[in-house]
TITI-286549 format. One record per residue: residue number from 1; chain; x, y, z of N, C-alpha, C in turn. Coordinates in nm, 4 decimals, always signed. Example, Ala and Ser with C-alpha at 12.3 -4.5 7.8 and 13.67 -1.06 7.14 Angstrom:
2
ATOM pos unit     n.px     n.py     n.pz    ca.px    ca.py    ca.pz     c.px     c.py     c.pz
ATOM   1    A  +1.3190  -0.5690  +0.7800  +1.2300  -0.4500  +0.7800  +1.3200  -0.3300  +0.7800
ATOM   2    A  +1.2850  -0.2250  +0.7080  +1.3670  -0.1060  +0.7140  +1.2900  +0.0030  +0.7870
END
This chain:
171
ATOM pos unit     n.px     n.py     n.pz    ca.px    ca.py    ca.pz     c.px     c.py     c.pz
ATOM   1    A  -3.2201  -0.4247  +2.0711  -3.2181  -0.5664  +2.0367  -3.2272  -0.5856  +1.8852
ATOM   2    A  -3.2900  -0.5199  +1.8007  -3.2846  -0.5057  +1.6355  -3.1691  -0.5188  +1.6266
ATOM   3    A  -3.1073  -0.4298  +1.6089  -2.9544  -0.3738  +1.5940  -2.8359  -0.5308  +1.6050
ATOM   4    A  -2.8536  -0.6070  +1.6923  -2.7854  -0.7291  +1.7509  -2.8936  -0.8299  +1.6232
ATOM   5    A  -3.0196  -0.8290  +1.5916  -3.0561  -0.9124  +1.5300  -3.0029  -0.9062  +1.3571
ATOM   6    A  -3.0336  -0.7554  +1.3493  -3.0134  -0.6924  +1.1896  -2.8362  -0.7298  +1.1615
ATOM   7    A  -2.7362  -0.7527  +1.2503  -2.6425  -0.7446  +1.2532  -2.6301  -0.9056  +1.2134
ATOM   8    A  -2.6688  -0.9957  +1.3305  -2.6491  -1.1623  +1.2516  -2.7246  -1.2081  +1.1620
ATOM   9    A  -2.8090  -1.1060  +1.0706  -2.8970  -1.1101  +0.9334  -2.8142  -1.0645  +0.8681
ATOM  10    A  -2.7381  -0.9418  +0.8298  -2.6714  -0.8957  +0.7308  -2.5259  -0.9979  +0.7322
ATOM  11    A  -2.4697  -1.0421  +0.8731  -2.3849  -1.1894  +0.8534  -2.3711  -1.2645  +0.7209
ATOM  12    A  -2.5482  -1.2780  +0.7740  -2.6005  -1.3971  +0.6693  -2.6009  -1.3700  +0.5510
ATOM  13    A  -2.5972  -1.2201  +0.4967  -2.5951  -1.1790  +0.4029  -2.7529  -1.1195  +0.3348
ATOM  14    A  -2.7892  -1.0701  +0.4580  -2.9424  -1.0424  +0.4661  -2.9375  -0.8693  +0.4035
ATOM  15    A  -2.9146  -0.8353  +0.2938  -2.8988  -0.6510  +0.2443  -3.0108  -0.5805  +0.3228
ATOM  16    A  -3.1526  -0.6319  +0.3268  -3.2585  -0.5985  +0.3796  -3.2420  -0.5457  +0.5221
ATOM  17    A  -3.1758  -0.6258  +0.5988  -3.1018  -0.6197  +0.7428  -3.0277  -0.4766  +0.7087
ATOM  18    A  -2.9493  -0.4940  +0.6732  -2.8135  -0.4028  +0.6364  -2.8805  -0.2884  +0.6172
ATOM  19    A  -2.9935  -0.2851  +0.5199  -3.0355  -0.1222  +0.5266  -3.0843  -0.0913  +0.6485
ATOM  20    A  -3.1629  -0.1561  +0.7360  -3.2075  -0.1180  +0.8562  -3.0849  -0.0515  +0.9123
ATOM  21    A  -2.9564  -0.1343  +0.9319  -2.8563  -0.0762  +1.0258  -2.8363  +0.0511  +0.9788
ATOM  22    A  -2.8159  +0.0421  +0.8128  -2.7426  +0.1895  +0.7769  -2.8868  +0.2918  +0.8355
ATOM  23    A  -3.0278  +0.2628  +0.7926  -3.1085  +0.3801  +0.8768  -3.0969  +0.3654  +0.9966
ATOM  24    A  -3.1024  +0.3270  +1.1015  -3.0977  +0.3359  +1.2080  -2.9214  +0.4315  +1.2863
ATOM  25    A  -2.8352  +0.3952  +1.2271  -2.7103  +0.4152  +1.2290  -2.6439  +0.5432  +1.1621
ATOM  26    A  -2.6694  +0.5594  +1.0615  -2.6053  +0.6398  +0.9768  -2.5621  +0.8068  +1.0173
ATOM  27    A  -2.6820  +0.8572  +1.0767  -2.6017  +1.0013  +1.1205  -2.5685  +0.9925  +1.2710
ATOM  28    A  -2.6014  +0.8734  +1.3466  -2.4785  +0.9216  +1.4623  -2.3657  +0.8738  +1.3541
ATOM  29    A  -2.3249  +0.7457  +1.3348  -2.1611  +0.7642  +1.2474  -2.1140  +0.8479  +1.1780
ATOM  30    A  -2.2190  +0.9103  +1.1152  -2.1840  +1.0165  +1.0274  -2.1403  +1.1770  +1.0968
ATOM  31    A  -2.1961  +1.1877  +1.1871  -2.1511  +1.2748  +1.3245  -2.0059  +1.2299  +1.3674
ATOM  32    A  -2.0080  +1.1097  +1.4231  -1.8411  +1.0856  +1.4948  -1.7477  +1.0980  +1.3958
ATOM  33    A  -1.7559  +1.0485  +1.2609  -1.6823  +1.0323  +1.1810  -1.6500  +1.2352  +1.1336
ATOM  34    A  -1.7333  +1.2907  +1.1205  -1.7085  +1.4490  +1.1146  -1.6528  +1.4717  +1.1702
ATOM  35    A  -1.6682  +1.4356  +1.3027  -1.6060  +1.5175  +1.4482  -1.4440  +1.5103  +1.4216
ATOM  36    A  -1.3986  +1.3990  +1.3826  -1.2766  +1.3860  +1.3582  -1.2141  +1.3877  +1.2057
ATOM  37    A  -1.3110  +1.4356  +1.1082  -1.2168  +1.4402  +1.0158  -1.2350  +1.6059  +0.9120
ATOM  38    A  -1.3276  +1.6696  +1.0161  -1.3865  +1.8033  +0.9785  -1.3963  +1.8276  +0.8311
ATOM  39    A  -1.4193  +1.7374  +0.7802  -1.4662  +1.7820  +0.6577  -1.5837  +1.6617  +0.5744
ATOM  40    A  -1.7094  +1.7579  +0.4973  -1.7991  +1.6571  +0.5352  -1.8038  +1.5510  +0.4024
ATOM  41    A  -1.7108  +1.6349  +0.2525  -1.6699  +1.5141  +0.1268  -1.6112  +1.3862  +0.1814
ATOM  42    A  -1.4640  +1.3933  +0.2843  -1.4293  +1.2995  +0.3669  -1.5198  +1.2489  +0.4615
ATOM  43    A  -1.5541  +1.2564  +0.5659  -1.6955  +1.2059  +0.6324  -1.7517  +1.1080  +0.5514
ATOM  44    A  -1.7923  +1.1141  +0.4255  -1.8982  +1.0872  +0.3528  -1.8249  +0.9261  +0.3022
ATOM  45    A  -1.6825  +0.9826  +0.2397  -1.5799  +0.8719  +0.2474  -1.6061  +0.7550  +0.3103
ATOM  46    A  -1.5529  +0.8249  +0.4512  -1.5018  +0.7306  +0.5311  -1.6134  +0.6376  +0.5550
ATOM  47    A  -1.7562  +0.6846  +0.5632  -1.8773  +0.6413  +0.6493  -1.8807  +0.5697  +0.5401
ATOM  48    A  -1.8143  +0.5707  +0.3947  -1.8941  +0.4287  +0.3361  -1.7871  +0.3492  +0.3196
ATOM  49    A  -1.6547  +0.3229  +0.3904  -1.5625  +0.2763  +0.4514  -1.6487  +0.1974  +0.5134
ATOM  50    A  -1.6795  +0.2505  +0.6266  -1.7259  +0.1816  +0.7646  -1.8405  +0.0573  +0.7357
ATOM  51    A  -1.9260  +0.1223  +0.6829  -1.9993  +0.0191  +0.6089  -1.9426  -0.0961  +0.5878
ATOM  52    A  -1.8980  -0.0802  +0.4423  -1.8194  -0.2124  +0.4440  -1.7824  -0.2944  +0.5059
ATOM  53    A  -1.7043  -0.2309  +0.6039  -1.6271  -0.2939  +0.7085  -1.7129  -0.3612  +0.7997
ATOM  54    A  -1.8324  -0.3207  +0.8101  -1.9957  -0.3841  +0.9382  -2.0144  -0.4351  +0.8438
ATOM  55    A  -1.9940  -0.4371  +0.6987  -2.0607  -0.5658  +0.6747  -2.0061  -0.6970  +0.6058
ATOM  56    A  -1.8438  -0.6714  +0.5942  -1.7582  -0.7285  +0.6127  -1.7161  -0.7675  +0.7198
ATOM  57    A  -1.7621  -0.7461  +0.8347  -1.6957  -0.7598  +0.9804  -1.8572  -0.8305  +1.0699
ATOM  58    A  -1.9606  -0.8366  +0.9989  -2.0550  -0.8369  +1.0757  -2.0933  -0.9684  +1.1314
ATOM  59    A  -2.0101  -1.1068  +1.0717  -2.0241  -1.1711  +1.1770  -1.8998  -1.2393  +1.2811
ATOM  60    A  -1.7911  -1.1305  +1.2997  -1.7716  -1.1287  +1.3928  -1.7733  -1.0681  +1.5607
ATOM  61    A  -1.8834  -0.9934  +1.5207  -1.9788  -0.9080  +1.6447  -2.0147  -1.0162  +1.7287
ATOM  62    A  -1.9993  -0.9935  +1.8680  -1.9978  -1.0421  +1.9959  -2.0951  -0.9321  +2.0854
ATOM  63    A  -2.1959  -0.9556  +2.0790  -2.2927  -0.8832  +2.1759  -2.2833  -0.9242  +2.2995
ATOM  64    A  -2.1587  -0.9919  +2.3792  -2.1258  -1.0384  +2.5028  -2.0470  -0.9517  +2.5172
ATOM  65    A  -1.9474  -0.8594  +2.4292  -1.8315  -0.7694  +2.4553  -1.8777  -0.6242  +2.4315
ATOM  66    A  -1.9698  -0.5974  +2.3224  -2.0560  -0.4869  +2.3327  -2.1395  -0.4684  +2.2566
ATOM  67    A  -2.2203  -0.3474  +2.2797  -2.3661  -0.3347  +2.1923  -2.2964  -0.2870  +2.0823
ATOM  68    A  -2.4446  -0.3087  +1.9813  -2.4284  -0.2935  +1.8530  -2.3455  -0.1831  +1.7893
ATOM  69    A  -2.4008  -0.0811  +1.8622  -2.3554  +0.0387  +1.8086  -2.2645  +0.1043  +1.8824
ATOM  70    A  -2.2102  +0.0746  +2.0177  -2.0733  +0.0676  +2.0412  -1.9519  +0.0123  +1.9333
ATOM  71    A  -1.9762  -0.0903  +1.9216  -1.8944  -0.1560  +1.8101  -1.8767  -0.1281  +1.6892
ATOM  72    A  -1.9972  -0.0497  +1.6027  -2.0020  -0.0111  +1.5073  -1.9281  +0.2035  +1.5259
ATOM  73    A  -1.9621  +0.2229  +1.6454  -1.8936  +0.3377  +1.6725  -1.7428  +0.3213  +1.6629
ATOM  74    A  -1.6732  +0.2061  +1.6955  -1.5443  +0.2113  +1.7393  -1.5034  +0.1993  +1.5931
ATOM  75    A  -1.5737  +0.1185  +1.5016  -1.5351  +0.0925  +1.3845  -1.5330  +0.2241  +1.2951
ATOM  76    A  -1.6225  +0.3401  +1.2916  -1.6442  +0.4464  +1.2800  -1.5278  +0.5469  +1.3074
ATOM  77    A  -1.4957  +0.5504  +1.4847  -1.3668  +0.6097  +1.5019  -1.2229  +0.5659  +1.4643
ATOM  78    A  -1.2097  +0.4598  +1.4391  -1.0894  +0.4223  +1.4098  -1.0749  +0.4076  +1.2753
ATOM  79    A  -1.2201  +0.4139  +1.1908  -1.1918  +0.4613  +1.0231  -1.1495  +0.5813  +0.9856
ATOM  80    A  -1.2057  +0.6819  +1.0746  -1.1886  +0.8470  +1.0934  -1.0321  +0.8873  +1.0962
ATOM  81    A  -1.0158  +0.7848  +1.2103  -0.8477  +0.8370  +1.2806  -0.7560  +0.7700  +1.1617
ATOM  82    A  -0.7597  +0.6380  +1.1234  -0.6440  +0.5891  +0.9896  -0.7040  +0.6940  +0.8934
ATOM  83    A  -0.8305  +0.7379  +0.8315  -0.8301  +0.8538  +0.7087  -0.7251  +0.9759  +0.7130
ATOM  84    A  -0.7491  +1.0042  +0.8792  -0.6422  +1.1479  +0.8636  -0.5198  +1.1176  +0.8786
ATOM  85    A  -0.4577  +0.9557  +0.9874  -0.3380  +0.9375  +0.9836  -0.3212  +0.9690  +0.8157
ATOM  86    A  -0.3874  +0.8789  +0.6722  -0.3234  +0.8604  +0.5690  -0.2976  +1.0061  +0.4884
ATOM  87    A  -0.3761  +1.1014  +0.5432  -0.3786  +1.1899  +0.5253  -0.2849  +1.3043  +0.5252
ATOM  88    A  -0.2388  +1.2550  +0.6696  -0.1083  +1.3435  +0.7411  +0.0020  +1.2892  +0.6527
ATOM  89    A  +0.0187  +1.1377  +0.6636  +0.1700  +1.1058  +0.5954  +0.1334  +1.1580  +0.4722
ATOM  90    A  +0.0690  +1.1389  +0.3892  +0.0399  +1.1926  +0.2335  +0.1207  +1.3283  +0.2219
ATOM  91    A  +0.1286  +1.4230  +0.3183  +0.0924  +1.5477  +0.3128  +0.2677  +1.5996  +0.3736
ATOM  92    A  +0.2963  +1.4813  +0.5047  +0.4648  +1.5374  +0.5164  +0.5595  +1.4194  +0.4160
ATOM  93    A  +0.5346  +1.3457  +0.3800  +0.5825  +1.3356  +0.2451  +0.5758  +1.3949  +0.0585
ATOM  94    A  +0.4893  +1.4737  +0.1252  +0.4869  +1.5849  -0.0132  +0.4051  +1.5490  -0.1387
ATOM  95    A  +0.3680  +1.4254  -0.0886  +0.3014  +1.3586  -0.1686  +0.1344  +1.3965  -0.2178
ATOM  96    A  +0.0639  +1.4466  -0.3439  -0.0713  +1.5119  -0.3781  -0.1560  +1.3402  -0.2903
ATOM  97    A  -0.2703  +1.3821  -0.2107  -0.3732  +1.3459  -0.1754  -0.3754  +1.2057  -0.2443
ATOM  98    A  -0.4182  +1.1863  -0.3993  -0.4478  +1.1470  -0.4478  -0.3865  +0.9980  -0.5536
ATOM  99    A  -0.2652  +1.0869  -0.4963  -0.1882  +0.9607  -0.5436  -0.0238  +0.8965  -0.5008
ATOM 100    A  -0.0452  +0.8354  -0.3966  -0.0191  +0.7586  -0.3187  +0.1201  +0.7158  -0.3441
ATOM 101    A  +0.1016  +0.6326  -0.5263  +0.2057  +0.5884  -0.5478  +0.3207  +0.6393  -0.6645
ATOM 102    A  +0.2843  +0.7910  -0.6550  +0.3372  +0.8687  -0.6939  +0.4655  +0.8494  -0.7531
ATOM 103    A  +0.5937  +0.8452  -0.6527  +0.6980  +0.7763  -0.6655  +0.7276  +0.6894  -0.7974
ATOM 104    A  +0.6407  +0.5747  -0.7565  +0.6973  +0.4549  -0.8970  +0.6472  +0.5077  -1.0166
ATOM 105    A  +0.5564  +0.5709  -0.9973  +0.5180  +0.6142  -1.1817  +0.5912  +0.7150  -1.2190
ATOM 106    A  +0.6509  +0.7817  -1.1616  +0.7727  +0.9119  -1.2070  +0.8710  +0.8084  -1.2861
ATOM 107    A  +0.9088  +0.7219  -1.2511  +1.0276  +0.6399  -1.3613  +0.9223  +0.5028  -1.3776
ATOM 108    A  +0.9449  +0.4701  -1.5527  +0.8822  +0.4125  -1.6129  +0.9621  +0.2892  -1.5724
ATOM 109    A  +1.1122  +0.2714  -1.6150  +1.1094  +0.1294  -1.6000  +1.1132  +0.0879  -1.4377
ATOM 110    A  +1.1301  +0.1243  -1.3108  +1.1026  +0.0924  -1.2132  +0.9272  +0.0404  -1.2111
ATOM 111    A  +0.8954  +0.1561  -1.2439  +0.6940  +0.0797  -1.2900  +0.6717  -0.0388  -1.3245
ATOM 112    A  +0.7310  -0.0840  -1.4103  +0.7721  -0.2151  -1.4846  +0.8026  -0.2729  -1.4082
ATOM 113    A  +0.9230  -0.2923  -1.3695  +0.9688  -0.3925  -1.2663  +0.8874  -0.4324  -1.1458
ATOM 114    A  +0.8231  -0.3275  -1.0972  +0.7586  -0.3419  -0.9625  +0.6656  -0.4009  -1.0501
ATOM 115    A  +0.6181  -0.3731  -1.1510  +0.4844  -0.4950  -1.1520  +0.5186  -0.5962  -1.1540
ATOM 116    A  +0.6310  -0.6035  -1.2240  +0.6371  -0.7714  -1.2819  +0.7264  -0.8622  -1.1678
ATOM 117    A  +0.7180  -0.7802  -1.0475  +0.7926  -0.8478  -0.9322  +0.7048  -0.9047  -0.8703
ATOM 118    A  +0.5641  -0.7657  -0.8763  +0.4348  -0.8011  -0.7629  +0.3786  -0.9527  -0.8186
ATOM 119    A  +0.4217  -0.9781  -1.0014  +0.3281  -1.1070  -0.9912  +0.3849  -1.2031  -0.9623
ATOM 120    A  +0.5093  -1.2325  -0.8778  +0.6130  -1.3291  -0.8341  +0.5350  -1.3463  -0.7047
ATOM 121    A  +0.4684  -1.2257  -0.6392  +0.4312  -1.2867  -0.5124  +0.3027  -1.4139  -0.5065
ATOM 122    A  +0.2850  -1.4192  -0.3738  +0.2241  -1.4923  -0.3603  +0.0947  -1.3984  -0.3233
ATOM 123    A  -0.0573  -1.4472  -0.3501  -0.1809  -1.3485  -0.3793  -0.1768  -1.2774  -0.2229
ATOM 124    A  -0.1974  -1.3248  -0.1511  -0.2395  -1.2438  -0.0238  -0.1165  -1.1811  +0.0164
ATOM 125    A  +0.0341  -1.2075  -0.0469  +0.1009  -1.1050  -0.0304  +0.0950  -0.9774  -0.1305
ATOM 126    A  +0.1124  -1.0046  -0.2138  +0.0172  -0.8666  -0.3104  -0.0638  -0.7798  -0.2328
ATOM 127    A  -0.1889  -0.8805  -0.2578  -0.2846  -0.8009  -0.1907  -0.2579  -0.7219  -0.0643
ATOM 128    A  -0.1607  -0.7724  +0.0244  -0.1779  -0.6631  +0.1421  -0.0739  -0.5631  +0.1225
ATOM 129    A  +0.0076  -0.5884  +0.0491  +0.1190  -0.4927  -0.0440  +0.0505  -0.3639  -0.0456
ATOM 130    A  -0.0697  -0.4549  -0.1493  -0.0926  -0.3088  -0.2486  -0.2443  -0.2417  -0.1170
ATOM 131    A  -0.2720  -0.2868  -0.0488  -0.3687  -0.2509  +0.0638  -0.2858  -0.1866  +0.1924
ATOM 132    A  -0.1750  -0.1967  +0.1837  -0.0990  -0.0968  +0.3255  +0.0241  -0.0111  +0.2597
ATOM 133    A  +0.0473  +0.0058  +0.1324  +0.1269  +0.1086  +0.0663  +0.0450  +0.1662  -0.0705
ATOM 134    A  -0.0575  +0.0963  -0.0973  -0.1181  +0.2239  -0.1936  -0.2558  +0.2407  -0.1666
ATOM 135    A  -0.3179  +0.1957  -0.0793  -0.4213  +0.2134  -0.0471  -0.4148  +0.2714  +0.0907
ATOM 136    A  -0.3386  +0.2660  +0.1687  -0.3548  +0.3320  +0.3094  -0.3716  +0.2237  +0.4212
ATOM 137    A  -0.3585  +0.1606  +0.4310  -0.4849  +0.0667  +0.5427  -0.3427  +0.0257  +0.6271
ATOM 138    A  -0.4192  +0.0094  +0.7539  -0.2558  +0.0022  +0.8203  -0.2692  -0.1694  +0.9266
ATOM 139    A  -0.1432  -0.2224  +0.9348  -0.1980  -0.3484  +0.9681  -0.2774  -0.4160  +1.0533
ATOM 140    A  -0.3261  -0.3468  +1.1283  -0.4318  -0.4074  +1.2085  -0.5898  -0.4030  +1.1068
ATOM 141    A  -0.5814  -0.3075  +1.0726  -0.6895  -0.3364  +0.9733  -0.6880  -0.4412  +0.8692
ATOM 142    A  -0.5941  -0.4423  +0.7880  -0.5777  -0.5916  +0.7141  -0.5566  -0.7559  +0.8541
ATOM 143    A  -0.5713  -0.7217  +0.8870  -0.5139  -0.8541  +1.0380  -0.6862  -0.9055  +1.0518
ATOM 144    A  -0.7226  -0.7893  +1.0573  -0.8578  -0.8053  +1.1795  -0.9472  -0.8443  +1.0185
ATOM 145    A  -0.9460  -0.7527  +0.8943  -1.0515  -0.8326  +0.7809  -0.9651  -0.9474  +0.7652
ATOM 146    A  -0.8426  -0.9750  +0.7138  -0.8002  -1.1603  +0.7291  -0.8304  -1.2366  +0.8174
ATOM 147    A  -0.8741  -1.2215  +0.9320  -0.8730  -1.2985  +1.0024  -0.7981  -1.3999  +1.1236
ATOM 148    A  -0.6390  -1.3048  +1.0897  -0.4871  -1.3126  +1.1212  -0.4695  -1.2777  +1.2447
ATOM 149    A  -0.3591  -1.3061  +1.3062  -0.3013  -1.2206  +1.3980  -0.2071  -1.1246  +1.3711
ATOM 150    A  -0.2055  -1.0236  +1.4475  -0.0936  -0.9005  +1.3724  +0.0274  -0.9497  +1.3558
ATOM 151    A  +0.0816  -0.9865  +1.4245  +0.1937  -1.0781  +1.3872  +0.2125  -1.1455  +1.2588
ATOM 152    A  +0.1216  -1.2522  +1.2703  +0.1147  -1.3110  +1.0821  +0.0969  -1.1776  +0.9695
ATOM 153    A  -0.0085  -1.1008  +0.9730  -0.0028  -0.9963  +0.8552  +0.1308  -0.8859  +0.8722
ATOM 154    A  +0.1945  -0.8831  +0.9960  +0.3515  -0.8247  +0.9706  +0.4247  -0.8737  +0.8866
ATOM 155    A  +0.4082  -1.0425  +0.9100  +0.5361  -1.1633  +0.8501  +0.4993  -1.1247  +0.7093
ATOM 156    A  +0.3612  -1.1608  +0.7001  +0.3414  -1.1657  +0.5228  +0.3520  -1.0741  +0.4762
ATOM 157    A  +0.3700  -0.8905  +0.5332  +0.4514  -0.8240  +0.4217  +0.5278  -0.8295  +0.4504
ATOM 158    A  +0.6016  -0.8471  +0.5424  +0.7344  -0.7899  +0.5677  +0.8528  -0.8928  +0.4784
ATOM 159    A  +0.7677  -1.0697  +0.4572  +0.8532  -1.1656  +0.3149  +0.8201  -1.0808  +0.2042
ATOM 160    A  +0.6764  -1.0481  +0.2080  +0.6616  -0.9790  +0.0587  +0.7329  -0.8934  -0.0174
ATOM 161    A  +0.7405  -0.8079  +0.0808  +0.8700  -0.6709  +0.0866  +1.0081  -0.7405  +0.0821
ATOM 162    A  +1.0429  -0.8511  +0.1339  +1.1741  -0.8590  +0.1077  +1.1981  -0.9142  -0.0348
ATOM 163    A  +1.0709  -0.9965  -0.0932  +1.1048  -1.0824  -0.1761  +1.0797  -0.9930  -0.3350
ATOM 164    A  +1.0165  -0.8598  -0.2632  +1.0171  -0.8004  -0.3612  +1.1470  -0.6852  -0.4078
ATOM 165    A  +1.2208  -0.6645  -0.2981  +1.3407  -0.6244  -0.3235  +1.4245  -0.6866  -0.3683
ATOM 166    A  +1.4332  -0.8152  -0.3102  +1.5245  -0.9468  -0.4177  +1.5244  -0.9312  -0.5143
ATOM 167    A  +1.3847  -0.9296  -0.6002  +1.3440  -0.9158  -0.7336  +1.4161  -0.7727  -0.7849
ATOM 168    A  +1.3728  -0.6878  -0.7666  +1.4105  -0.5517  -0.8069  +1.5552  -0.5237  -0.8285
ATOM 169    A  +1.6326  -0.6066  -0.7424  +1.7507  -0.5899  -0.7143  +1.8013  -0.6503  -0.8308
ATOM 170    A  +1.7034  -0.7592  -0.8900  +1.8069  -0.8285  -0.9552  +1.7890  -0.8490  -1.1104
ATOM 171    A  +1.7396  -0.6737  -1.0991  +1.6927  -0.6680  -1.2657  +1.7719  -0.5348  -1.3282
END
């Protein structure tokens, strides 16, 4: 019952709350999150991923659909599983770990352009631009922190992306 209380305290924006969860919480997540990403620098990652995300996500917890730490588990496994998806594509695209957007910085004036296209967009198209092609995050994760339906965060990159090829195209 803590766990369900500490959860609509840190909502509120209660940090005090929030540390309770992270002690109470922290090495089972930190366990599931290993289990699937066998390595414990990543682990360490992801688990302060997850965080965020409980406490960015924490008041939309429904203790009618499940307990605390069910929910915070699922959030756990499915941070684990997108780390290594981003991981895998990184890796059969040839692309170093580390840098993502590799590609555009090899030619300078494409660099250029793509910036000065990105500030044509509109902000939350940017933002999920640069959050599902250089940051990793794949759209259900941007859907579910907006507040969106997957559908809407498809539409809004998928104009973004077009409107940013318009641009590109026409420089």
């Amino acid at each position: 019952m803590r766990l369900n209380d500490d959860l609509a305290l840190a909502a509120a924006g209660d940090r005090v709350a929030f540390a309770r969860i992270y002690a109470d919480t922290s090495h089972k997540l930190f366990g599931i999150v290993l289990r699937l990403v066998h390595d414990k620098e990543t682990a360490e990652d992801v688990l302060q991923e997850v965080y965020l995300k409980i406490w960015d996500r924490a008041g939309s917890f429904d203790p009618a659909r499940a307990s605390p730490i069910t929910w915070m588990a699922t959030i756990a496994r499915n941070s684990a599983i997108d780390s290594q998806r981003r991981r895998d594509r990184r890796r059969e695209d040839g692309e170093p770990a580390d840098s993502a957007d590799a590609s555009v910085s090899g030619d300078p004036d494409l660099r250029i352009g793509l910036a000065r296209c990105m500030t044509l967009l509109e902000d939350h198209q940017r933002q999920f631009i640069r959050s599902a092609f250089f940051d990793g995050y794949s759209y259900a994760e941007m859907a579910t922190h907006a507040s969106v339906p997957l559908g809407t965060m498809k539409s809004w990159v998928r104009r973004g992306l077009e409107r940013l090829r318009v641009c590109l195209d026409a420089d």
